[in-house]
C-alpha positions as CSV (number, residue, x, y, z in Angstrom):
1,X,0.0,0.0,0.0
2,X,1.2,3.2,-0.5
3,X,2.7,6.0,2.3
4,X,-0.7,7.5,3.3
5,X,-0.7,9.0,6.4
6,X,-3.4,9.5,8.9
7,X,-3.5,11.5,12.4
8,X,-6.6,11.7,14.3
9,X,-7.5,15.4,15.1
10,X,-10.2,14.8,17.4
11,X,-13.0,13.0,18.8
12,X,-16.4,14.5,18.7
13,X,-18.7,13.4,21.9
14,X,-22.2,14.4,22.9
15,X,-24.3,12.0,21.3
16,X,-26.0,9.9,23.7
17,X,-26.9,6.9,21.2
18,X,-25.1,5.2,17.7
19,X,-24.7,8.0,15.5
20,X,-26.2,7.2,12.1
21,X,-25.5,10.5,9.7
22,X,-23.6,13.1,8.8
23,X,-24.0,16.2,7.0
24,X,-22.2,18.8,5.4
25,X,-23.4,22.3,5.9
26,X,-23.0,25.7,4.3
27,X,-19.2,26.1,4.3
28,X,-16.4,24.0,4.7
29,X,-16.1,23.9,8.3
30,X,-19.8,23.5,8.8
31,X,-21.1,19.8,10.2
32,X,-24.2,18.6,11.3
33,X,-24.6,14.7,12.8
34,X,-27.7,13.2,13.9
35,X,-28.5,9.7,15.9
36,X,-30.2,7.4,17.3
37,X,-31.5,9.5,20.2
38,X,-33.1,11.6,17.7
39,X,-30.4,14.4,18.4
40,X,-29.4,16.8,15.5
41,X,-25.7,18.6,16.3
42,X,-24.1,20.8,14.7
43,X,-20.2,21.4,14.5
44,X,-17.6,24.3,13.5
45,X,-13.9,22.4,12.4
46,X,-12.7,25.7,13.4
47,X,-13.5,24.9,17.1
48,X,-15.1,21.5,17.2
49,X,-14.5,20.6,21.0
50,X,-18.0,21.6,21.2
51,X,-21.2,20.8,19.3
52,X,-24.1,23.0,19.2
53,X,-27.3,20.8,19.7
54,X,-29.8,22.2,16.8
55,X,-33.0,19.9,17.5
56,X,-33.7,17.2,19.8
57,X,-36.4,14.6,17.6
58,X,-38.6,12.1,19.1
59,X,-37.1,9.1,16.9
60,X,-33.7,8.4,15.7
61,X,-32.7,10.4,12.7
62,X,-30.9,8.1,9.9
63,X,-30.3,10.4,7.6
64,X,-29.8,14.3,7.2
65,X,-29.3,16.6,3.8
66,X,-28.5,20.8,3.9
67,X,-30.4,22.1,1.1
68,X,-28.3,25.2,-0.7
69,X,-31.1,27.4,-1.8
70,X,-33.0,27.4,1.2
71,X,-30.2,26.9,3.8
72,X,-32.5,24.7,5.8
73,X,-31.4,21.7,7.5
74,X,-33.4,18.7,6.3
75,X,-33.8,15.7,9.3
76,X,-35.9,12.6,7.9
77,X,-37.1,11.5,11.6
78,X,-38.1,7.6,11.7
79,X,-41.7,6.9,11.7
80,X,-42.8,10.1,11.1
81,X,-41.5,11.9,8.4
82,X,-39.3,15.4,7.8
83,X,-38.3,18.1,9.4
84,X,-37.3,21.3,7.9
85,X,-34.6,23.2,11.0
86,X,-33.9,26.7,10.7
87,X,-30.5,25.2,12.3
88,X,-28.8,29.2,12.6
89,X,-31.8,29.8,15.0
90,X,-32.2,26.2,16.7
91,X,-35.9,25.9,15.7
92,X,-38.1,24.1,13.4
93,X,-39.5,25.7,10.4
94,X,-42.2,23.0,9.3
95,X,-42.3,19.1,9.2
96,X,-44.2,16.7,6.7
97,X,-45.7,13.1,7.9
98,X,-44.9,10.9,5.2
99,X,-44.5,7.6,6.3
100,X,-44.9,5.5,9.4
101,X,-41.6,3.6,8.2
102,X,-37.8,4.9,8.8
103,X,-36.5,7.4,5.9
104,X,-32.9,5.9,5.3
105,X,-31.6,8.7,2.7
106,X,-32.4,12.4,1.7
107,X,-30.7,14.0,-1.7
108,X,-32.3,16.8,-3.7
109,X,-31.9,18.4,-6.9
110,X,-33.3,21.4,-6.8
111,X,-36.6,21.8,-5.1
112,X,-37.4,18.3,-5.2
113,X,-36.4,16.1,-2.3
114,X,-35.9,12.5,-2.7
115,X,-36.3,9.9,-0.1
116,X,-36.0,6.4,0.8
117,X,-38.3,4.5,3.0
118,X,-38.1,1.8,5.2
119,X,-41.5,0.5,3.4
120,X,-39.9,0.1,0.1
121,X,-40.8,3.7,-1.3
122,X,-39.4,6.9,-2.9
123,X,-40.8,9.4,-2.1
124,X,-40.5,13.2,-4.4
125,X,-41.4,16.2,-2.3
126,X,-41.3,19.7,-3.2
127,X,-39.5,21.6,-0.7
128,X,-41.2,24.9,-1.6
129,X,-44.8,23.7,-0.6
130,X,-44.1,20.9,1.4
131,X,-46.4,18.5,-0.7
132,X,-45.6,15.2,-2.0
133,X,-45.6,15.2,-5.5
134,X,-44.6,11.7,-6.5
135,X,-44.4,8.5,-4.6
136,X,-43.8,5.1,-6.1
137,X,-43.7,1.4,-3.8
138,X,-40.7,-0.3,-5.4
139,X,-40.0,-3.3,-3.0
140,X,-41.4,-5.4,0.0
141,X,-37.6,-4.3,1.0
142,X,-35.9,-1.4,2.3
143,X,-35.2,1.4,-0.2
144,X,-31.9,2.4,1.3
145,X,-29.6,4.4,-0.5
146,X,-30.0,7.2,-3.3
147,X,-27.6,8.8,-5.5
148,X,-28.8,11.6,-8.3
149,X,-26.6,11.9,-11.7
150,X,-27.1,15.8,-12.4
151,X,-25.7,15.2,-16.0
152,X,-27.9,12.5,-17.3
153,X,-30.6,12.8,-14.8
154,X,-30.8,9.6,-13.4
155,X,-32.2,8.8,-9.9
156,X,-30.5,5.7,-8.9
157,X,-32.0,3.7,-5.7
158,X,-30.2,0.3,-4.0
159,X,-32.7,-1.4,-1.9
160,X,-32.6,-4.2,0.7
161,X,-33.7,-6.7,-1.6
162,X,-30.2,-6.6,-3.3
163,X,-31.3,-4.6,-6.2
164,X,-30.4,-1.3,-8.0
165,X,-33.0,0.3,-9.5
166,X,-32.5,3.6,-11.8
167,X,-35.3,5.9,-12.8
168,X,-35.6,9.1,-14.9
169,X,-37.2,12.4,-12.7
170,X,-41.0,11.0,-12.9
171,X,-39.8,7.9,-11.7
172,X,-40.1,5.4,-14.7
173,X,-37.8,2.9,-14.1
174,X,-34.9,2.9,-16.9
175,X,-32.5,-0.1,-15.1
176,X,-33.0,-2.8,-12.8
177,X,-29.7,-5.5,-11.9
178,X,-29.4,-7.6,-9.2
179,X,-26.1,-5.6,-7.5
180,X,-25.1,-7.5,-4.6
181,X,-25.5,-10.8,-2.6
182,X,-27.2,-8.6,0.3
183,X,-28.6,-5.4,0.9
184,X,-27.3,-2.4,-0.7
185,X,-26.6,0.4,1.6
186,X,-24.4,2.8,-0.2
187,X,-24.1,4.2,-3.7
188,X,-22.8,7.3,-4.7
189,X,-22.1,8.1,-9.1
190,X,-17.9,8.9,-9.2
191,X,-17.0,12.8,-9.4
192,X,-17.1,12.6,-13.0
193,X,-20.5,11.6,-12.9
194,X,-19.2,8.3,-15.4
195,X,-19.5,5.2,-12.8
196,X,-21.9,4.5,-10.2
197,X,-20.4,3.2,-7.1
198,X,-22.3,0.5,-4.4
199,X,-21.5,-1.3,-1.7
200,X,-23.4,-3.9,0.2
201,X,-24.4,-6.2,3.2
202,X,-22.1,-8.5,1.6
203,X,-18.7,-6.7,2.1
204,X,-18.1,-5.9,-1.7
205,X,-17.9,-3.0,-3.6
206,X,-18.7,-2.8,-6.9
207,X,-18.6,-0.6,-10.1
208,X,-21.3,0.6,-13.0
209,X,-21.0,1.7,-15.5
210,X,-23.8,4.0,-16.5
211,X,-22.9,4.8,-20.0
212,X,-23.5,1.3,-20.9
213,X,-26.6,0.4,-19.0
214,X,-24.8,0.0,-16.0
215,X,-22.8,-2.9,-17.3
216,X,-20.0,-4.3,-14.1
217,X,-16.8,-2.5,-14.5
218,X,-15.2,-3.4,-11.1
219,X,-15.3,-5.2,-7.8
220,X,-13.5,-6.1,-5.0
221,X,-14.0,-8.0,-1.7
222,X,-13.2,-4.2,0.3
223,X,-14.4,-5.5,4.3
224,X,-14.9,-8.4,6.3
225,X,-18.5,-6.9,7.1
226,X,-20.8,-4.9,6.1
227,X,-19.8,-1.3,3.8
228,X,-22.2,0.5,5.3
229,X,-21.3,4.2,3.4
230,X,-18.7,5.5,0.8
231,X,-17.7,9.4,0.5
232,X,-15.2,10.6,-2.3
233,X,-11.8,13.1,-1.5
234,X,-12.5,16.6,-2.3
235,X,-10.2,16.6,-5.2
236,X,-11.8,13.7,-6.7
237,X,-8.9,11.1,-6.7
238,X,-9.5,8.9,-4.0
239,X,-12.8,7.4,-2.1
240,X,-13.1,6.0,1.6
241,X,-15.7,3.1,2.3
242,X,-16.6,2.1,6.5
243,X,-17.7,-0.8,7.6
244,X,-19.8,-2.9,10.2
245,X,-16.1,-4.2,10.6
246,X,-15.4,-1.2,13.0
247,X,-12.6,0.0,9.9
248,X,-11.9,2.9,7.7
249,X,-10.0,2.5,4.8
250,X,-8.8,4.9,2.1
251,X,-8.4,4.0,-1.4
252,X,-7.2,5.1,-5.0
253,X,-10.2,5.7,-7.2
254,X,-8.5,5.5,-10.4
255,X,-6.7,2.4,-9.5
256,X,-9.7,0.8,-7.2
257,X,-6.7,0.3,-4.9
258,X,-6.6,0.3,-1.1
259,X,-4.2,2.9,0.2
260,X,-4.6,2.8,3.7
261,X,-6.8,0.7,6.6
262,X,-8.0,3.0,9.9
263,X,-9.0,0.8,12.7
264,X,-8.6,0.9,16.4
265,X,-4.9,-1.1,17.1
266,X,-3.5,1.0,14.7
267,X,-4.9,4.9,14.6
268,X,-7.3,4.5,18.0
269,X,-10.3,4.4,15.6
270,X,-13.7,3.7,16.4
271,X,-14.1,0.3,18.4
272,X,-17.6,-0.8,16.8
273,X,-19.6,-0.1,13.8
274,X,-18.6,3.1,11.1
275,X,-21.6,4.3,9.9
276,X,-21.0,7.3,7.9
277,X,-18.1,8.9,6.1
278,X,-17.7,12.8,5.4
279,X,-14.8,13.9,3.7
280,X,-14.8,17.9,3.6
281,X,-12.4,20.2,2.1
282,X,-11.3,22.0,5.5
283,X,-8.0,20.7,5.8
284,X,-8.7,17.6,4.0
285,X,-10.6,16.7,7.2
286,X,-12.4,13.5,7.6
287,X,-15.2,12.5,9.9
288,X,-16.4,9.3,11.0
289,X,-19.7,8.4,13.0
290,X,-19.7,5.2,14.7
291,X,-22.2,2.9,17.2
292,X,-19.9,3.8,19.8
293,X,-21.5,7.1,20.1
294,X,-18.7,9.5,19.0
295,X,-17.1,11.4,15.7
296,X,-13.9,11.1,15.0
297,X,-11.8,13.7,12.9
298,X,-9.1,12.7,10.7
299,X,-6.5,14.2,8.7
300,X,-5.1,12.4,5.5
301,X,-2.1,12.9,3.8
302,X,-0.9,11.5,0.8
């Protein structure tokens, strides 16, 4: 592997449950995390000894998304629905009841959220009116993951029957391939918007590529457990996957190879479950949530 090296800044505590999610806010030293205690926190890089607790949800909170335009804070709450947080002034601006199932992932493009249900479903809302415009029931199973292509348009969805499912904006299905030997739980289309990137309940990553109906390009047996979330470097070049396997590791995107391995004997990482990755561009800083109720903060250097 080659000389990466890795020094651990800081560990984030407050969260009083696993912490499921983070989020990127308006600048580059901006973070919001949410968990399992249906706290949403956020944190300044600049001075991130201390979080700022933003909301405090009945339900745990698996998945958060900043929305540009508006600046508002998006928190899908489990078994309820969403929660629009006017986070600068620690209050809520409105909510939506949507489902009575947990709401695993929140992108937009636009105005339009997208979200995935526990119950199988995506869900389109408009952000503006707070009205669902579009709902479609894909799958006894989970919909878990979503990733948007902003050149082609494609709304690409990995669910917990195994499957990857792509759809144009009204939701006609375009693709459907049977991805992985287990539940998909991350995917996320490559920087250059080319190849569409998954990993699964079965410890694999793999590669599509979209350009030719999604046809395999890659794969590789990256974790014992588990890749439970994927997050590309801010310059594009390299891409970290966590794991259920308590691990971080770093790789080479070009090269799908693996750079470096943060665990807990060697870099005092997290000792159970990674949940969620966020690689930001302050200081090449990357953060880490983890079952064991903290955030750490990591600096890479290649």
């Amino acid at each position: 592997m080659s000389p990466v090296q890795v020094q651990k800044i800081q560990t984030l505590t407050g969260h009083r449950d696993c912490v499921y999610t983070l989020q990127a806010g308006s600048d580059s030293y901006t973070v919001f995390s949410a968990s399992g205690d249906g706290m949403v926190v956020q944190w300044d890089l600049q001075n991130p000894e201390n979080g700022t607790l933003i909301a405090k949800l009945p339900n745990s909170v698996y998945a958060l998304q900043y929305h540009s335009p508006s600046g508002m804070l998006i928190a899908g709450q489990n078994y309820e629905g969403i929660h629009l947080l006017d986070w600068q002034n620690k209050r809520e601006a409105a909510s939506l009841k949507l489902t009575t199932a947990a709401i695993f992932d929140i992108q937009y493009r636009g105005d339009e959220l997208f979200l995935a249900t526990g119950d199988g479903e995506i869900v389109i809302v408009n952000l503006a009116s707070l009205r669902i415009i579009n709902r479609l029931k894909v799958s006894e199973k989970n919909a878990r993951t979503i990733a948007l292509n902003p050149v082609s348009g494609d709304i690409a969805v990995g669910f917990s029957d195994n499957q990857i499912r792509v759809f144009d904006g009204n939701l006609k299905l375009k693709h459907e391939f049977s991805a992985h030997e287990k539940s998909v739980f991350t995917i996320r289309f490559t920087p250059d918007n080319r190849y569409l990137m998954s990993g699964s309940r079965d410890a694999r990553l793999k590669i599509w590529d979209s350009e030719s109906g999604y046809a395999l390009a890659g794969e590789v047996v990256a974790h014992m457990y588990a890749i439970n979330h994927l997050d590309f470097s801010p310059d594009g070049k390299h891409f970290v996957t966590c794991s259920m396997d308590k691990s971080i590791k770093v790789w080479d995107l070009h090269k799908l190879q693996l750079l470096k391995v943060i665990d807990k004997s060697r870099h005092a990482g997290h000792g159970t479950s990674v949940n969620k990755l966020l690689w930001t561009s302050y200081n090449n800083q990357l953060l880490s949530a983890s079952d064991d109720r903290t955030i750490s903060v990591w600096h890479i250097i290649f």
